[in-house]
N, C-alpha and C positions, 0 to 999 in steps of 0.2 A: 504494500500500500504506500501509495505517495501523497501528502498532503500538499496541495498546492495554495498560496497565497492567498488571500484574501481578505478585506474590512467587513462581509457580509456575515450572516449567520452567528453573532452574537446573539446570546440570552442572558437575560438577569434573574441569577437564582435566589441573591438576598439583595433589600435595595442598596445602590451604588458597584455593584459588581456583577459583571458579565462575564460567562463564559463562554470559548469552544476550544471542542476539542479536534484538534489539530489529526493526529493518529492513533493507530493505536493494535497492537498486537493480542496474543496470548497474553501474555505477561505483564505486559506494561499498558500505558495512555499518559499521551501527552494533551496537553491541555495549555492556552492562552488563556490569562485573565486581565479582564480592562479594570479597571477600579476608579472612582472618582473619589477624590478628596473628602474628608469627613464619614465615608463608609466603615463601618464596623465588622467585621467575622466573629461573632459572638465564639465565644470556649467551644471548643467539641474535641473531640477524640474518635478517631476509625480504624476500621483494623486496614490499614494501609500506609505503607510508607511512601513518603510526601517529600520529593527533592525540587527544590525550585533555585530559580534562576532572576534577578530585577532587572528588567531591561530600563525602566524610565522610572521616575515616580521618587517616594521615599516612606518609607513603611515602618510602625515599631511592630515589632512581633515578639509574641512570648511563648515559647516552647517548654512546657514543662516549668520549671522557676527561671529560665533562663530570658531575660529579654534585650534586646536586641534593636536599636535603630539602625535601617535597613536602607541603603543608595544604589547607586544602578551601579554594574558592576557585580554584587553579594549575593550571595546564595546561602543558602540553610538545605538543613536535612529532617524531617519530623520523623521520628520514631513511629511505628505502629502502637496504636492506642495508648499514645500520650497528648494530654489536653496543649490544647492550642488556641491563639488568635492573635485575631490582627486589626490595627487601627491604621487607616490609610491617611497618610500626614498629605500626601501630595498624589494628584492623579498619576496613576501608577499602571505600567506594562510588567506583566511578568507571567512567565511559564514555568510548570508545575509535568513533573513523571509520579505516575504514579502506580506502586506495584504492591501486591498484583494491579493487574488491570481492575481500573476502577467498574464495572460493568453500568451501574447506573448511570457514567455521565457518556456511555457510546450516542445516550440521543442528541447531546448536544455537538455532534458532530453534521458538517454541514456538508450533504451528500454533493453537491455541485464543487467540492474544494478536495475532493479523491480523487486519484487516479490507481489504477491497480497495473 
């Protein structure tokens, strides 16, 4: 599977952030997140390990006790079912693998942006 470029086919799962997902295997899924300024990620924990990347933006994030203000450039790692969130200080680009493959977010993949 190839995911090809595109601004279309966002959705927003909590208000101020949108997803898509980019690709995605057996194992793994990639995923884009747009965030706007003042958006919140309330606490949660999944059984999924969570490796992301900031492309733009600035982000604090708290991983477990750990917390963290976040610049383009930075990446983290989320453990499987360790609580987590995030407060979006600045409209923010970043991508997110997630393993195993996350199954629930394959809808927010935007079929017109595959090529196989």
């Amino acid at each position: 599977m190839f995911g090809i470029h595109s601004d279309e086919g966002f959705r927003e799962t909590v208000p101020g952030s949108r997803i898509k997902t980019l690709c995605y295997g057996e194992h793994t899924l990639l995923c884009e997140f747009r965030q706007t300024k003042g958006a919140l990620l309330p606490e949660h924990s999944h059984p999924y390990e969570q490796t992301g990347y900031l492309v733009s933006g600035r982000l604090c994030m708290r991983i477990g006790e750990s917390v963290r203000e976040l610049e383009p450039g930075d990446s983290w790692c989320i453990p499987m079912n360790v609580l987590h969130k995030v407060d979006v200080l600045e409209d923010s680009v970043l991508v997110e693998v997630f393993g195993p493959a996350r199954t629930e977010y394959i809808q927010y993949l935007n079929p017109a942006d595959v090529r196989e």
